[in-house]
N, C-alpha and C positions, 0 to 999 in steps of 0.2 A: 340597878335594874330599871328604874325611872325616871323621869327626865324633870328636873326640879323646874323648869321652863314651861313646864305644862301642865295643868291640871290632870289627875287620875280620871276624870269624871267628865267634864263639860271643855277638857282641853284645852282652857284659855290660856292666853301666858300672863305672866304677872303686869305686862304692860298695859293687856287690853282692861284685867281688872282693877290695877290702880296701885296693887302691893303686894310684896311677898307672896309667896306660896308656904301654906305650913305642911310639915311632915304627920305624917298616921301618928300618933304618941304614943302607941303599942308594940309596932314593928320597926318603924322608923322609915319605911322604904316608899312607901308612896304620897303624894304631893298631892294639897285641893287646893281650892283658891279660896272655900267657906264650906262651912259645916253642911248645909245643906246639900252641898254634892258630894261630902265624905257620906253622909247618911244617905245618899241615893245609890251609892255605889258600895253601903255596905254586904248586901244580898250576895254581890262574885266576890269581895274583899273577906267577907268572913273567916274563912275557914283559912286562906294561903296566911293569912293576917296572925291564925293559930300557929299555923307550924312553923312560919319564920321566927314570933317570938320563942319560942318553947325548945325548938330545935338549933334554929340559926342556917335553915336548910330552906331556899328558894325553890318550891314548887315547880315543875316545869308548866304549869295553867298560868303562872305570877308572869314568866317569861313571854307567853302567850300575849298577856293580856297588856304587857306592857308596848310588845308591836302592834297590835290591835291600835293601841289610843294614837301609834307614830303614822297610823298609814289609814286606818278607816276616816269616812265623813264624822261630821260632830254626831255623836249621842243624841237622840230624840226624846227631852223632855215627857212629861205626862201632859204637859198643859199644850206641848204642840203634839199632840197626838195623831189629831185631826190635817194638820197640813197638808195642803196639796204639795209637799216637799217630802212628805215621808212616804218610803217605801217599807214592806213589811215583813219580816221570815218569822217560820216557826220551827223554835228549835226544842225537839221530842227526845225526850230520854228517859230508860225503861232501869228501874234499880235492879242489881244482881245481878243484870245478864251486860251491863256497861253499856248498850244499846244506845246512843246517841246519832241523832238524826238530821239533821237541818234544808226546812224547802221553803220555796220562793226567789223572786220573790214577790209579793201582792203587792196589789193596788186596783182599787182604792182600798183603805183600810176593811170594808165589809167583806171583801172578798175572802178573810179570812176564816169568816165564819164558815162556810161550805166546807171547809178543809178541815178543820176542829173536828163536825158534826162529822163529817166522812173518817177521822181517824179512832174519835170514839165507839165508833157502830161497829168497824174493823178489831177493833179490840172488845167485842161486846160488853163495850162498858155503859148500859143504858142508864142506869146510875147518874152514872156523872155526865150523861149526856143532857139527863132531865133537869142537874143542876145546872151545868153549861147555860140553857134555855132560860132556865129562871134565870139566872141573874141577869142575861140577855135583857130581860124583861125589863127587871131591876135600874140596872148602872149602867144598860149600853155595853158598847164595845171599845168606848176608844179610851175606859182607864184601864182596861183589863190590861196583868200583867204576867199572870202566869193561870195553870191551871194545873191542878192536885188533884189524882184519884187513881182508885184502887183495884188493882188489876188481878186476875185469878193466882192461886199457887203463890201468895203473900206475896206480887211486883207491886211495885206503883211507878205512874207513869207520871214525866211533869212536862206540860205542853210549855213554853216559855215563849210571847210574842216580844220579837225582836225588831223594836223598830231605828233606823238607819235616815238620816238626810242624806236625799242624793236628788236634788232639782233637776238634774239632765235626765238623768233614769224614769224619774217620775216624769218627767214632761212626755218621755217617748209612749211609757203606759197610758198617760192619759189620752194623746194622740191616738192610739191604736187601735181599730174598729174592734170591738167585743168581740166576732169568733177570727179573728187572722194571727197569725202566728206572731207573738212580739219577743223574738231573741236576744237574750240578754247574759250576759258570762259574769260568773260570780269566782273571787276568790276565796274560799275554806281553808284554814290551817285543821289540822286534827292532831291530836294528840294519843298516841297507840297505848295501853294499856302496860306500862311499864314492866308488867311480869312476863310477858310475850316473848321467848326466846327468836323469835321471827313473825314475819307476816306471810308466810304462807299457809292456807287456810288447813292445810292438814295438822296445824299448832295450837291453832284455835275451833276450827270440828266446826262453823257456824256460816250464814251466811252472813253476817255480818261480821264487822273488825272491832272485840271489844275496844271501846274509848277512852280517857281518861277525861277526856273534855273535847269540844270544838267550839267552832267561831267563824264568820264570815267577815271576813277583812277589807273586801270591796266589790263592788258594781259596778259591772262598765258595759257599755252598747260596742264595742269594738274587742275584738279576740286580742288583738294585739294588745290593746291598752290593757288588758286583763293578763296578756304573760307578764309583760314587763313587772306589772306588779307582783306576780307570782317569785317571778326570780331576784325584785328587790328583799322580798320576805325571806328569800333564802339567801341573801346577802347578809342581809341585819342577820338572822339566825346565826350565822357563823362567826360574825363580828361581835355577838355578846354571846359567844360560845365559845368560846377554845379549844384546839385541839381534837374539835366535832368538824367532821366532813360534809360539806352540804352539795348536793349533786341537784342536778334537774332534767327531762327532757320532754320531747316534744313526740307528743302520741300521733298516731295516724290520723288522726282528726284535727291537729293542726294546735289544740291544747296543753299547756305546758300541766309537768306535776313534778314536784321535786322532795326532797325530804332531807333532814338534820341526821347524821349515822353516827353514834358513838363508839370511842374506840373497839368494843366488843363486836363492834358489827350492825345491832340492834337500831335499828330506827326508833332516832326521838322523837321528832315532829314531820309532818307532816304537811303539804299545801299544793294544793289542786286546783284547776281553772275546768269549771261545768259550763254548758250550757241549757240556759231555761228557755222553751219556746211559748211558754205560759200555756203548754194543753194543759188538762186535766189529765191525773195520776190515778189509776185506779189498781186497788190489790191486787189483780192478778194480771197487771204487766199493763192491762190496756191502755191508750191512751184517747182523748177526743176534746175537740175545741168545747 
């Protein structure tokens, strides 16, 4: 499932760090280079980390996450939070309804904040907006790593800041006069909700596709460079997949989107090329620089 050549976490290989890679000593399946990136990467390792021991059964998020670390930029530290190297997503997910979400992406890191305050007010959570604000106060913005709070009818929702090295991406935001459109194509895998007999929305009754998980796998300033990637993702998907069909095509807007089909039919994963023109998102459809 992982590639002993490269770190789970800060994806070094053993040559840049000096020695071996050791294995989880739980699961057996994924590789650090030192403890302190096995404990930064326990947070998404958790729970796959459970059901491989217990089960002997790989996740399809474990699958996810292991083309993630072959094909994304390095992992963004806490300590480079702040770099004018990092760009930024927020990845939103509501419990019970599987509702998972991913936008961006920002820059400079503050820009985040407006988006947070704008998603918690939409959710009338002024609660946790007034917390949001204090610790604002408190700690800043750039260790903040996730955000916890409690939505009507027992949901909770958990805002996750995703931060990404990408020096060219970031150079172009920083270049870009504050209100002009700066367009920029992201790849997303998703992962469908495994009980889903289908994806068509008469199976699911919702506007949204429940998830099992998602993840943004790269940024690119060129559509092309963002298919290519999309269709390598559904290359690997097939190559550590067997006997799963992986198909792709290309939308009328010139964006590829393809998916992993297992023999039943069913769609296992999922991977999409958007693009973001950096407006502003607002609830009800609007948009404005």
């Amino acid at each position: 499932m992982t590639n002993p050549d490269s770190c789970a976490w800060c994806q070094r290989s053993p040559a840049k760090v000096g020695h071996a890679l050791q294995k989880c000593g739980r699961c057996k399946m994924l590789y650090y280079c030192q403890k302190v990136c096995q404990e930064a990467d326990w947070k998404h390792h958790k729970e796959e980390c459970r059901i491989i021991s217990q089960t002997g059964t790989i996740p399809p998020n474990a699958f996810m996450r292991a083309l993630i670390t072959s094909l994304k930029p390095a992992l963004v530290d806490e300590v480079n939070a702040s770099s004018v190297d990092t760009i930024t997503y927020l990845k939103t997910s509501i419990t019970k309804l599987q509702d998972i979400s991913i936008s961006g992406p920002f820059y400079p890191l503050d820009a985040i904040v407006e988006q947070i305050k704008g998603r918690l007010t939409e959710e009338v959570c002024f609660t946790g907006l007034a917390n949001f604000e204090k610790d604002l106060g408190t700690s800043g913005i750039a260790s903040l790593q996730e955000i916890k709070v409690a939505l009507p009818e027992g949901l909770h929702m958990t805002i996750e800041v995703c931060r990404m090295k990408n020096p060219e991406v970031a150079a172009f935001l920083r270049r870009s006069p504050p209100n002009a459109p700066r367009p920029v194509y992201t790849v997303c895998a998703h992962i469908p909700d495994p009980t889903l007999p289908d994806l068509s929305p008469q199976h699911w009754g919702g506007s949204f596709m429940p998830l099992f998980d998602a993840e943004v796998l790269g940024t690119f300033l060129e559509k092309k460079a963002a298919n290519e990637c999309g269709r390598e993702v559904v290359k690997k998907w097939k190559e550590s997949e067997p006997g799963r069909k992986g198909v792709y095509t290309i939308g009328q807007d010139g964006m590829m989107a393809g998916r992993l089909i297992v023999p039943d039919g069913r769609t296992y994963q999922i991977v999409s090329v958007r693009m973001d023109d950096g407006r502003k998102k607002y609830s009800d459809g609007r948009t404005g620089c």
